[in-house]
DRENLOPA-320666 format. One record per residue (C-alpha): x, y, z; residue number from 1; chain. Coordinates in Angstrom, 3 decimals, always signed. Layout:
! residues N
        xx        yy        zz    k  c
         X         Y         Z  NUM  A
...
//
This chain:
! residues 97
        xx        yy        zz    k  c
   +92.966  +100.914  +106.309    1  A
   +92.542   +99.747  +102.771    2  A
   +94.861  +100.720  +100.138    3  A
   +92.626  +103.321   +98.422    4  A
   +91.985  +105.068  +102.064    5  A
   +95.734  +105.269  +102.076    6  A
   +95.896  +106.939   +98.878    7  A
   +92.787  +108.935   +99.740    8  A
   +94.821  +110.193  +102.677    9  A
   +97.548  +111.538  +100.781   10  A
   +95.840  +114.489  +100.026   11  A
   +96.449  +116.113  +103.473   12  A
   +99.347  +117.317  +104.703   13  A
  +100.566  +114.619  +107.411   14  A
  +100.272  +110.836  +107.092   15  A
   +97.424  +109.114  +109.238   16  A
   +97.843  +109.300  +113.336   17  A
   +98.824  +106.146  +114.289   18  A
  +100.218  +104.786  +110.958   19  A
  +103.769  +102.364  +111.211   20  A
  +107.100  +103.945  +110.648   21  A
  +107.402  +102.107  +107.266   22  A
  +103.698  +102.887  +106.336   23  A
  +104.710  +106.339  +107.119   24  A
  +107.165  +106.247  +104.406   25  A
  +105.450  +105.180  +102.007   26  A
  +103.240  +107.951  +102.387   27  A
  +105.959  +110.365  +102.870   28  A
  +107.427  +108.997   +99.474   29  A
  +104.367  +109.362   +97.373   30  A
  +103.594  +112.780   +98.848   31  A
  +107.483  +113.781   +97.544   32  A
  +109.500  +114.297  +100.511   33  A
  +112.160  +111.283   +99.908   34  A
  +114.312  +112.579  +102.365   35  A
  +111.616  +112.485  +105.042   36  A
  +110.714  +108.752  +104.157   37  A
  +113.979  +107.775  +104.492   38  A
  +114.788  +109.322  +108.090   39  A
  +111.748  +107.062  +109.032   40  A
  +113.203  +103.680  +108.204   41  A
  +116.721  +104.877  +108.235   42  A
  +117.483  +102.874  +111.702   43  A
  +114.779  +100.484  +111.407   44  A
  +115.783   +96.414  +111.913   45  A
  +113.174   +95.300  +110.523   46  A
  +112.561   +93.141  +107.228   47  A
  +109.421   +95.679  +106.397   48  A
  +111.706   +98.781  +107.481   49  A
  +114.961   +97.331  +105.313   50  A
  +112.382   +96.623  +102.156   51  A
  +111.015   +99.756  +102.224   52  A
  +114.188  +101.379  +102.698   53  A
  +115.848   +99.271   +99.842   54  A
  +113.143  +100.617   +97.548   55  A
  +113.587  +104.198   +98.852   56  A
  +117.143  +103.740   +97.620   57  A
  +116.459  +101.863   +94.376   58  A
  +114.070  +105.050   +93.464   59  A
  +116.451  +107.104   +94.458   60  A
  +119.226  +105.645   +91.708   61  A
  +121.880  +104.200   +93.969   62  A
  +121.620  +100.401   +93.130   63  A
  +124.168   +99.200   +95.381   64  A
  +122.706  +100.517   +98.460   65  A
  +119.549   +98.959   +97.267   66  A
  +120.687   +95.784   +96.644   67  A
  +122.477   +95.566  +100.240   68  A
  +118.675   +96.337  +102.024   69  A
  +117.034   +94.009   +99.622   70  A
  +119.662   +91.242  +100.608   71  A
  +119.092   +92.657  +104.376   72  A
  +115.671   +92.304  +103.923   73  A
  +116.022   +88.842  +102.320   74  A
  +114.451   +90.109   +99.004   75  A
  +115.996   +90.023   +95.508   76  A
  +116.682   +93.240   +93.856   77  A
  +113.426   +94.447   +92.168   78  A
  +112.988   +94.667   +88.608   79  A
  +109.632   +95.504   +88.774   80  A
  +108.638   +99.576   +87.685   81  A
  +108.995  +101.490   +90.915   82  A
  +105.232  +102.224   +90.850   83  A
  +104.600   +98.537   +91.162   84  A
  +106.955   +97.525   +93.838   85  A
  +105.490  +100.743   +95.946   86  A
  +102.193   +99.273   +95.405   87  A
  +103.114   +95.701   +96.436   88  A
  +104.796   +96.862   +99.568   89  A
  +101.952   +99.255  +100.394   90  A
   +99.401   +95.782  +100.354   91  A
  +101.984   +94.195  +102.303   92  A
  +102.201   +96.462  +104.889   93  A
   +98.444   +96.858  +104.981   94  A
   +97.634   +93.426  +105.222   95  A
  +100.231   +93.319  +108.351   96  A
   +98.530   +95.652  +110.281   97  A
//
């Protein structure tokens, strides 16, 4: 999946079948449902799952929690605008899977 297929997709109402946990929040973010984004990497271990979730939080407004998942994630705190950083991760993930 390329990154404009992803955004493409975000017109329906459920992320792509088969898509990672932490893809799968990034989807859920930009379609509005925080909450649901966060459940998804929540528990996640992962460095992908605690970067994604560190930006969840950052957007959110709760710096402190965000910095603890970036440092988790072995990541500085971001100071780019959140619109960038959910791009970068988005390419990240892609070019992952």
């Amino acid at each position: 999946m390329t990154a404009d297929e992803f955004k493409i997709s975000l017109a329906k109402n459920e992320p792509p079948a088969g898509m990672s946990s932490c893809l799968a929040a990034l989807w859920w973010d930009a379609s509005g449902d925080w909450q649901r984004a966060h459940e998804l990497v929540d528990d996640l271990e992962t460095r992908d799952g605690m970067a994604v979730h560190a930006y969840l939080h950052r957007k959110e407004g709760d710096a402190s929690n965000a910095d603890y998942w970036y440092r988790r994630a072995g990541r500085r705190f971001e100071k780019l605008p959140l619109e960038e950083e959910w791009a970068s991760l988005l390419q990240e993930l892609l070019s992952a899977s």
